[in-house]
Residue frames relative to the residue before (quaternion, step in Angstrom):
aa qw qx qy qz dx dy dz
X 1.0000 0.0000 0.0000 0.0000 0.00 0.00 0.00
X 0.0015 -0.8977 0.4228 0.1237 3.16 -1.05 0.54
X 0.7713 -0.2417 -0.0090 0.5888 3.78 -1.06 0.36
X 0.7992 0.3368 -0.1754 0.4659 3.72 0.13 -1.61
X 0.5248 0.4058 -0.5029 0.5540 4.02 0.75 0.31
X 0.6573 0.4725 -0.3871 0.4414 3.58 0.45 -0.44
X 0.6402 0.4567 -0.2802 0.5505 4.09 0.96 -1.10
X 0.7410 0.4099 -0.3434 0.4062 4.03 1.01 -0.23
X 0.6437 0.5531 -0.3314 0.4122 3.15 1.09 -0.37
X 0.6702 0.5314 -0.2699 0.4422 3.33 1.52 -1.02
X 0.6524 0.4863 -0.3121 0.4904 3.27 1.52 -0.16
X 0.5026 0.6380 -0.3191 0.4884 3.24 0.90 -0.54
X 0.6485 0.3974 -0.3295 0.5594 4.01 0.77 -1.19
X 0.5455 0.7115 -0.4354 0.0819 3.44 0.48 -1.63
X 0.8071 0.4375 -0.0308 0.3953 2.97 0.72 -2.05
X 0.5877 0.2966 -0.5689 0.4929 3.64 1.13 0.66
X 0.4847 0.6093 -0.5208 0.3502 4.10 0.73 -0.10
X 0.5070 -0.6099 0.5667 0.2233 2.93 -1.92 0.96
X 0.4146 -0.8233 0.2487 0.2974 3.93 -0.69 0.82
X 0.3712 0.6379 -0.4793 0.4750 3.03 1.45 1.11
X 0.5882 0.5664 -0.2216 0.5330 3.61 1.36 -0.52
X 0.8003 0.5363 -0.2656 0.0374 3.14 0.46 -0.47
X 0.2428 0.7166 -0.3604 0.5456 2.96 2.49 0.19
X 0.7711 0.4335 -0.2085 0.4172 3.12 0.03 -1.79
X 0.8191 0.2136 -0.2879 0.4479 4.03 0.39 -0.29
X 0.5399 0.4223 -0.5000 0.5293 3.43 1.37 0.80
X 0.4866 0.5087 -0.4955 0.5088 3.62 0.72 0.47
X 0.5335 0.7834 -0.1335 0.2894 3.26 0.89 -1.35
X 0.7667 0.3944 -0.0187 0.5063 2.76 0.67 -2.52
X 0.6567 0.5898 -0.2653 0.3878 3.49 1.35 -1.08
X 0.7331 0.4713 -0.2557 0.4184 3.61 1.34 -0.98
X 0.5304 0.5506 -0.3889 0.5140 3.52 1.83 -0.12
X 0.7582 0.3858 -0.3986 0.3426 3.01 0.73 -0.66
X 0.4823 0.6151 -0.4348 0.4473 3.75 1.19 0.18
X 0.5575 0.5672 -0.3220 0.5135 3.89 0.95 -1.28
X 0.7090 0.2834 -0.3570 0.5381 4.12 1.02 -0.33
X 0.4895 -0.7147 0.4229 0.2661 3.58 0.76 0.06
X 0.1814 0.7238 -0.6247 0.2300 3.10 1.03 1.63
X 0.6304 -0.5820 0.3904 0.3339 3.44 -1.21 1.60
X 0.3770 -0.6455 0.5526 0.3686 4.00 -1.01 0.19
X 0.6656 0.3579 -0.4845 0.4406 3.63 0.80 0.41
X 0.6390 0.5897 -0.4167 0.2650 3.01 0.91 0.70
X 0.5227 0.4718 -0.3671 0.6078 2.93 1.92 -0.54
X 0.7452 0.3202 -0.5643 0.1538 3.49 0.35 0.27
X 0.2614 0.6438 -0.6191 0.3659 3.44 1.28 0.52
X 0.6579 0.4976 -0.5129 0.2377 3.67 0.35 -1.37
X 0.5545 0.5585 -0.4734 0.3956 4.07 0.81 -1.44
X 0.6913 0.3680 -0.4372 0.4422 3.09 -1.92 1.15
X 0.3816 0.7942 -0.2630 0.3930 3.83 1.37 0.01
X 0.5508 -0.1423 0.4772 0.6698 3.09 0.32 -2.53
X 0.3458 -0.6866 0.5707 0.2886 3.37 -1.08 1.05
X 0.4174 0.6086 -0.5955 0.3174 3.88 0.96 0.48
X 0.7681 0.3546 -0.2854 0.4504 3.18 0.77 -1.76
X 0.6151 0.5139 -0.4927 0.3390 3.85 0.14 -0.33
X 0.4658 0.5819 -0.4269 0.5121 3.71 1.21 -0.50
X 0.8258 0.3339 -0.2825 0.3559 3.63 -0.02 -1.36
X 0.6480 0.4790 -0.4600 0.3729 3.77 1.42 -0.44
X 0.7355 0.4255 -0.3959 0.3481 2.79 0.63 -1.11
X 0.3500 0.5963 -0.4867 0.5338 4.19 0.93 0.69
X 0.8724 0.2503 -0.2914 0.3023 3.20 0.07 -1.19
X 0.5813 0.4923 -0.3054 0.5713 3.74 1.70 -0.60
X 0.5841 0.3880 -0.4667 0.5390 4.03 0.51 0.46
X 0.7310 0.2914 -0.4186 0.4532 3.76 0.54 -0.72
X 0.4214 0.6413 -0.4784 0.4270 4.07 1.48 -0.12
X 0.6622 0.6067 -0.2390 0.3693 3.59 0.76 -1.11
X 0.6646 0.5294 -0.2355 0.4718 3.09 1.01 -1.90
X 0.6433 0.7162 -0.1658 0.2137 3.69 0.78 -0.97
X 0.5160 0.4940 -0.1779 0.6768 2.85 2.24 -1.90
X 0.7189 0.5707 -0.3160 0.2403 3.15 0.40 -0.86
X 0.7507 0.4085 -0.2317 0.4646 3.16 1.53 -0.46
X 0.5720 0.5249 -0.3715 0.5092 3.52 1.48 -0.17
X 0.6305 0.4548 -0.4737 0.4138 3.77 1.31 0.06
X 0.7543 0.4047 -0.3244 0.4024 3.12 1.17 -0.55
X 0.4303 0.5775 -0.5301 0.4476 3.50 1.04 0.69
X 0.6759 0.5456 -0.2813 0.4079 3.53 0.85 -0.81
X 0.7061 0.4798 -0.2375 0.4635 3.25 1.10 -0.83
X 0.4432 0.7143 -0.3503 0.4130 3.47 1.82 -0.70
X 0.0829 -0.7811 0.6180 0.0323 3.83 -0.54 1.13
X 0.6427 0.5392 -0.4616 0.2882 3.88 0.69 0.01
């Protein structure tokens, strides 16, 4: 799959969701689409779509970051 099949589909659902919903299943839509191992440069091609879904990647690839970051610095942790 790639960036702009990901930005159509998410648009395509969008417009039957209620707009209380639509954070919550663009978080949602983003974390399935990780569980298939879509590359993280690919979701960021997707940002630039819907300012829902760029909201929820750019969440999920900062808390992705925040993560490496901690397993290097566990590793590097000597106490």
């Amino acid at each position: 799959m790639n960036d702009t099949q990901i930005g159509e589909i998410w648009l395509f659902f969008k417009e039957y969701l209620r707009k209380e919903d639509i954070s919550n299943a663009a978080e949602a839509f983003v974390d399935l689409l990780a569980d298939f191992n879509i590359k993280d440069k690919v979701l960021q091609g997707a940002v630039g779509f819907d300012p829902d879904l760029d909201t929820a990647i750019e969440y999920y690839l900062e808390d992705d970051s925040e993560e490496e970051y901690e397993e290097d610095y566990d590793e590097d942790d000597e106490y």
